[in-house]
N, C-alpha and C positions, 0 to 999 in steps of 0.2 A: 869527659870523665877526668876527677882528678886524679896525678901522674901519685903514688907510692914507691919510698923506698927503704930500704934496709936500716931501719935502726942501731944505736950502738948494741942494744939485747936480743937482736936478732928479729925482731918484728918488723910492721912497717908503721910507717906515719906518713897522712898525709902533707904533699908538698904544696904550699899556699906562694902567693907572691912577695916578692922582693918590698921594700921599702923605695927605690928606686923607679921598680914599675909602678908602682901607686900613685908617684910623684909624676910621673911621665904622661900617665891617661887622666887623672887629677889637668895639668896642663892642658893637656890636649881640647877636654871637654870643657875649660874656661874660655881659654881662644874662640872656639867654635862658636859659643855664648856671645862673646864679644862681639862677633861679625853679625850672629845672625839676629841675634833681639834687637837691635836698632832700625835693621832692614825690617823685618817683620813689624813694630811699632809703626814704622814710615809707610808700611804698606798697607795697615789695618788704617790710620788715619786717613791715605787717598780713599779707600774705599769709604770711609766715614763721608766725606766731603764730596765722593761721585755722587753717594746715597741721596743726601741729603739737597745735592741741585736735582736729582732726578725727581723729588718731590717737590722739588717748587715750581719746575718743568709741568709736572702733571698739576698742579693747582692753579699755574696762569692759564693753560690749556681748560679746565675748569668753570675759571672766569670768566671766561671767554663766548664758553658756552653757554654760561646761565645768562650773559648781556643780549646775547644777541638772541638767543629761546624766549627768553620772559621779559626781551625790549625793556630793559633797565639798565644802570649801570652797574658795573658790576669789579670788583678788584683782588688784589693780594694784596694783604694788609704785614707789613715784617716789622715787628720792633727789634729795631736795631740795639737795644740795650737789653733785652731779655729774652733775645733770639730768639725769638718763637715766631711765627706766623699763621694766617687765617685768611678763610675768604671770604669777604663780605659782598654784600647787594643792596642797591640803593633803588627800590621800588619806584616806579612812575606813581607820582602821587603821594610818595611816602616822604619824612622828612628827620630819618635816621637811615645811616647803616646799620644791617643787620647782618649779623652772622650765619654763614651760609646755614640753609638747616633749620634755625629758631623758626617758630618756639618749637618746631615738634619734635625734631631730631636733629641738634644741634652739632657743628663737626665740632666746632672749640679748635684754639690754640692747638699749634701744632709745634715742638720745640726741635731744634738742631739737634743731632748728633752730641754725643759730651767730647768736649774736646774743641766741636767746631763755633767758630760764631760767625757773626755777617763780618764781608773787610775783603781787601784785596791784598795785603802785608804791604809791601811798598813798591807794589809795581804800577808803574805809570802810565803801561802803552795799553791800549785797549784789545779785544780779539780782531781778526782781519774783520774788515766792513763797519768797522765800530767806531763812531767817530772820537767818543771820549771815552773814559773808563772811570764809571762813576755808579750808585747806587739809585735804582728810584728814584722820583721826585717827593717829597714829602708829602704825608698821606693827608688828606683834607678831612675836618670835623665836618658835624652833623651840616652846619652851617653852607658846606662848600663853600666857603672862601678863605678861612684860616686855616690853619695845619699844625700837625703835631710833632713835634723835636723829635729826635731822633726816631724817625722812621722813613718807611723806604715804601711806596706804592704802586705797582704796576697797573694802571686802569684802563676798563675800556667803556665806552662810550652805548650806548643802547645800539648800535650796530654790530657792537664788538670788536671797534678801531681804538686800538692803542691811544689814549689821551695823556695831557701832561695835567698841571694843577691848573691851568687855565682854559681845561677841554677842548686845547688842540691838537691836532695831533700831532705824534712822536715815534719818533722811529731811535729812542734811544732808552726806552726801558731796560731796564735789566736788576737783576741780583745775586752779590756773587757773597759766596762763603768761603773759609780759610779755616784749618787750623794750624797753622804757622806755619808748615812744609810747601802743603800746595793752598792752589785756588780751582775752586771749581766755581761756573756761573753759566746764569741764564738771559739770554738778550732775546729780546723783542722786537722785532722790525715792525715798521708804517705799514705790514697787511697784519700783524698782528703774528706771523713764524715765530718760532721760537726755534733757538740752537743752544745747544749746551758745550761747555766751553770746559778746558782745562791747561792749566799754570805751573811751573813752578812758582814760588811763593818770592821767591829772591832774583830771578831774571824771568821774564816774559816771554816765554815760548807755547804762546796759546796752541791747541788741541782739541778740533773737535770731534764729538763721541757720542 
C-alpha cells in the first residue's frame, strides 16, 4: 500500500517514487534484457536445429523401412538450396521416383525450421567414427545415373543397406543442419544406424543425443 504524508494544508498525499528510483529499476531491467535475450535466441535456435535433425533422423529411419518392406529403393531426398526435404521410392519395375505417399496420400516437402538451413558453418572435423564431414552424395534423377546440384541423398538399396550414387555401399551418409550458432546432424553407418549429433557451429565439439 502506498506510504501517505501530511501536506503543507494539513492533508495527505500520496508518496510516488523518486526520479532516481525510476532510473535505477529502468537500468536494472535493460541489463537483465541484455544478458537474457541473446541466451534465450541462442537457446530457442539449438532447439530449432535438435528439432529439425530429429526429423530427418525419423525420415531416414522411414526410408529405410519402406526399402526393405516393399524391396525397392528407397531415400531422403534434401535440397540443399530451399531446405526442404522428402522421401521418395523408387518401385521395382518402376522408372521414376516417387514421393512417399503419391498419388493417394502424399507426405510432400518437408521444410527446415526458419532460421535453420542445411551446412555445417565452418567446422571441419567430423563426429567421432565419422570419417569425413560432408553432406549426402547427390541425389540421382529418374535416370539413375545423373544427379541433381545441390542436393544431398541418403539411399538405401532394396535391402535397406545404405548406398552411395553408384549402389555401393556407404557407411558415410549423413545430413547436417546449422543456424549459425550450432550444428545438429544425422550419420548413417554401413548397417544402415543412425546417431544424431550436435556442434558448436565455430569449434567442433560433437555430442551425441
Amino acid at each position: 500500500m502506498r506510504k501517505t504524508k501530511p501536506d503543507v494544508c494539513g492533508g495527505h498525499r500520496a508518496e510516488g517514487f523518486s526520479l532516481v528510483e525510476v532510473l535505477v529499476v529502468t537500468l536494472i531491467i535493460i541489463v537483465i534484457a541484455a544478458i537474457g535475450i541473446p541466451k534465450l535466441t541462442t537457446m530457442t535456435g539449438n532447439l530449432k536445429t535438435r528439432g529439425d535433425a530429429r526429423d530427418l533422423n525419423g525420415a531416414i529411419v522411414l526410408a529405410k523401412m519402406r526399402a526393405a518392406s516393399d524391396f525397392a529403393r528407397a531415400r531422403v531426398y534434401a535440397d540443399l538450396s530451399a531446405n526442404t526435404f522428402r522421401i521418395e521410392v523408387y518401385e521395382s519395375g518402376s522408372s521414376t521416383w516417387v514421393t512417399n505417399g503419391c498419388p493417394n496420400s502424399c507426405t510432400g516437402n518437408q521444410s527446415l525450421s526458419s532460421g535453420v538451413s542445411f551446412g555445417f558453418g565452418s567446422l571441419t572435423s567430423p563426429p567421432s567414427g565419422v570419417a569425413s564431414l560432408a553432406q549426402a552424395p547427390l541425389c540421382l534423377k529418374d535416370n539413375l545415373t545423373s544427379t541433381y546440384a545441390n542436393t544431398a541423398c541418403v539411399m538405401f538399396n532394396s535391402r535397406g543397406i545404405p548406398v552411395d550414387s553408384t549402389w555401393s555401399p556407404t557407411p558415410t551418409g549423413a545430413l547436417y543442419v546449422t543456424n549459425g550458432n550450432s550444428v545438429s546432424g544425422v550419420t548413417v553407418s554401413a548397417t544402415g544406424l543412425t546417431k544424431i549429433w550436435r556442434s558448436d557451429a565455430s569449434t567442433a565439439n560433437w555430442n551425441q543425443y
